[in-house]
TIKOL-428202 format. One line per 3 residues: their letters; for each residue x, y, z of C-alpha. Coordinates in nm, 3 decimals, decimal comma. Layout:
<sites>
a = X Y Z; ...;
</sites>
This chain:
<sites>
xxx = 19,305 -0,247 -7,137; 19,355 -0,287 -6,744; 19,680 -0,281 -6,609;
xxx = 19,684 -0,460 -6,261; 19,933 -0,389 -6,014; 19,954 -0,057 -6,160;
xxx = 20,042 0,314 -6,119; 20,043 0,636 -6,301; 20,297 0,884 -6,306;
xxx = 20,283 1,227 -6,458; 20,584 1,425 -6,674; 20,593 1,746 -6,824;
xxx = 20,572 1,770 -7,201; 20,841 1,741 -7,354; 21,163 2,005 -7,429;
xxx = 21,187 2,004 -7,775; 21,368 2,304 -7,848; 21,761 2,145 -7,956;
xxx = 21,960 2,413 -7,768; 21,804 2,247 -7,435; 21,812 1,924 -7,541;
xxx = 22,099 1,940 -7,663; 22,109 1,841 -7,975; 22,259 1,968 -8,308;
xxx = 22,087 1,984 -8,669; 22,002 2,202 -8,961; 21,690 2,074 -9,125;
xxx = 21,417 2,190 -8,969; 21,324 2,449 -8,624; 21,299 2,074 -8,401;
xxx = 21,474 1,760 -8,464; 21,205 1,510 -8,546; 21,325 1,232 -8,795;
xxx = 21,602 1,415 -8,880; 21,910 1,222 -9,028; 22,193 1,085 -8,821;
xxx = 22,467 0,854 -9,050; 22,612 0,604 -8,856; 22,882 0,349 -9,055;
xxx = 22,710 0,519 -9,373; 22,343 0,429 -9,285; 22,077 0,673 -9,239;
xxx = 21,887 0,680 -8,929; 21,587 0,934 -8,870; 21,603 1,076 -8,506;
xxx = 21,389 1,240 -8,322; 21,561 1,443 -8,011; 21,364 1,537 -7,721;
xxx = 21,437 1,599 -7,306; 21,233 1,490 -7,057; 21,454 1,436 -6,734;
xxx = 21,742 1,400 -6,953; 21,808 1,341 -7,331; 21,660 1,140 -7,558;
xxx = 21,669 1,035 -7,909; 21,404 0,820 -8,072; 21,413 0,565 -8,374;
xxx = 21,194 0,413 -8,554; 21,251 0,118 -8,677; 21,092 -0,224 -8,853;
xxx = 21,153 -0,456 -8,606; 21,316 -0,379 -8,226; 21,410 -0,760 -8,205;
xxx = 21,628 -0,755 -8,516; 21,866 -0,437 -8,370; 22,143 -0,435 -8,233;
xxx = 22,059 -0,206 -7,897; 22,413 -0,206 -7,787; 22,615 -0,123 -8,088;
xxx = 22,386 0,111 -8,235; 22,238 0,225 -7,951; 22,555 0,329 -7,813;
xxx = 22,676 0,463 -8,163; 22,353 0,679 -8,138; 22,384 0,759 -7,815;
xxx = 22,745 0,937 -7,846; 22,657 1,113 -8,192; 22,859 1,434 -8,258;
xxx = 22,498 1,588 -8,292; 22,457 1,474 -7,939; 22,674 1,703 -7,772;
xxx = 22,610 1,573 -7,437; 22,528 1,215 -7,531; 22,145 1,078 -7,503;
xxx = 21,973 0,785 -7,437; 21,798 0,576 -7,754; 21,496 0,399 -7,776;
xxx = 21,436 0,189 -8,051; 21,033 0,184 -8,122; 20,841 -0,048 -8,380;
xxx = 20,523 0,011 -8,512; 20,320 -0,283 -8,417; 19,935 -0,116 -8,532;
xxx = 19,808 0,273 -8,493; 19,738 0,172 -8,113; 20,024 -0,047 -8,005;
xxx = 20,433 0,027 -7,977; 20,695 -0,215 -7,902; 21,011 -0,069 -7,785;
xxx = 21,377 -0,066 -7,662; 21,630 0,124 -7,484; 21,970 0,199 -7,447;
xxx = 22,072 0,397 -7,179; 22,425 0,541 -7,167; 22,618 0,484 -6,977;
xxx = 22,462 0,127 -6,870; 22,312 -0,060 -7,190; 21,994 -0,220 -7,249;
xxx = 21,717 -0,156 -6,987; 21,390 -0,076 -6,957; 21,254 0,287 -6,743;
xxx = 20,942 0,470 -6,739; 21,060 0,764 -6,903; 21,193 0,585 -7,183;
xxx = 20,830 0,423 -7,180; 20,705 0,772 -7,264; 20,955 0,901 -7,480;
xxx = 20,823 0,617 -7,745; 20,498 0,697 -7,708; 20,520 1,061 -7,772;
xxx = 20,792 1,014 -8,041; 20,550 0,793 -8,219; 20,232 1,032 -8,196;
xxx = 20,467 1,325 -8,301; 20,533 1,149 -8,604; 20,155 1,044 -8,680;
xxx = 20,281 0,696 -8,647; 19,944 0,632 -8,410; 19,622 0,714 -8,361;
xxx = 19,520 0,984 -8,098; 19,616 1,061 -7,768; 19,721 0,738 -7,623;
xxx = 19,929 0,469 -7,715; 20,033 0,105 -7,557; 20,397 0,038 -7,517;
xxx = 20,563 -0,324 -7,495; 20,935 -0,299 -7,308; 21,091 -0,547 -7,111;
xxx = 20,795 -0,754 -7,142; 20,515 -0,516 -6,942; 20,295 -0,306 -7,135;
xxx = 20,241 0,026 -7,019; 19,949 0,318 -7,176; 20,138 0,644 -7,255;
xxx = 19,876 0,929 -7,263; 19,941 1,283 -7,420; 19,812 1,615 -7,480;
xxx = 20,045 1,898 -7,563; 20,059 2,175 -7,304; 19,845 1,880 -7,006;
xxx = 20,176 1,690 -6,990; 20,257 1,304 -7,073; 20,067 1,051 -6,815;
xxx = 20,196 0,706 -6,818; 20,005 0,376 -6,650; 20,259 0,130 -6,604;
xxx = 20,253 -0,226 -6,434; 20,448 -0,126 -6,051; 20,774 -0,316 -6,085;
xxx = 20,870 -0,062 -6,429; 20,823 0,281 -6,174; 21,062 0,003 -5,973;
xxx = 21,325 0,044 -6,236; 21,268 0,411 -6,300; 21,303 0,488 -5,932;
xxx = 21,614 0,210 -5,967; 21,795 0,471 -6,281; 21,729 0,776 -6,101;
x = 21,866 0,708 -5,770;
</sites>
């Protein structure tokens, strides 16, 4: 798939270590799919840091939650000691993501890194095939691309690295 009008950006891996993060748990050395209860519902988490916090949720279908409410009920989590931002990711096939944020502090938006963050949350949880993965937010698609240890590469359409640019100014 060609993305026209496009652009790739490069990130680091990802921290995953939950003292950096930060993020608090028990169950295993990283937080990936680890339980958060919110209003007595189970939601499996995965925490990671690129430029800032992150946790990552899959779910069955991005359209039918409510990014807002349970974003920011995610997002200010007493195992988020510092707060995080939340994307929302649906399986669509082994090759293809759909996704949404919250960001806190603002709401529902769309950024690069948040882009990435559902790409790699998805391959860490063998929810996809490979190294690569196509992400729908905010109606672009975007092709996250990841190695361990040769850092995430994402090729989004130019008016997303708009928005990033946009959230980190």
């Amino acid at each position: 798939m060609k993305i026209l009008n496009a652009t790739t950006i490069h990130y680091q891996d990802p921290i995953l270590e939950p003292v950096l993060i930060p993020v608090e748990h028990n169950a295993t050395p990283l937080c990936i799919n680890d339980t958060f209860m919110v209003n007595g519902t189970p939601y499996g988490v995965t925490a990671m840091r690129l430029e800032t916090p992150y946790g990552a949720v899959v779910v069955d279908d991005v359209e039918a939650v409510d990014v807002e409410s349970l974003g920011c009920a995610l997002s200010n989590h007493a195992l988020f000691s510092e707060g995080a931002n939340i994307v929302f990711i649906q399986v669509l096939d082994r090759q293809t993501l759909k996704a949404r944020l919250f960001l806190r502090g603002e709401g529902e938006t769309v950024t690069s890194e948040a882009v990435c963050v559902a790409g790699v949350a998805a391959m860490m949880l063998q929810k996809t095939l490979g190294q690569r993965v196509r992400v729908f937010m905010g109606g672009g698609v975007s092709v996250v691309e990841w190695s361990w240890g040769r850092g995430i590469s994402l090729t989004s359409p130019t008016s997303l690295l708009e928005e990033r640019e946009r959230h980190a100014g």
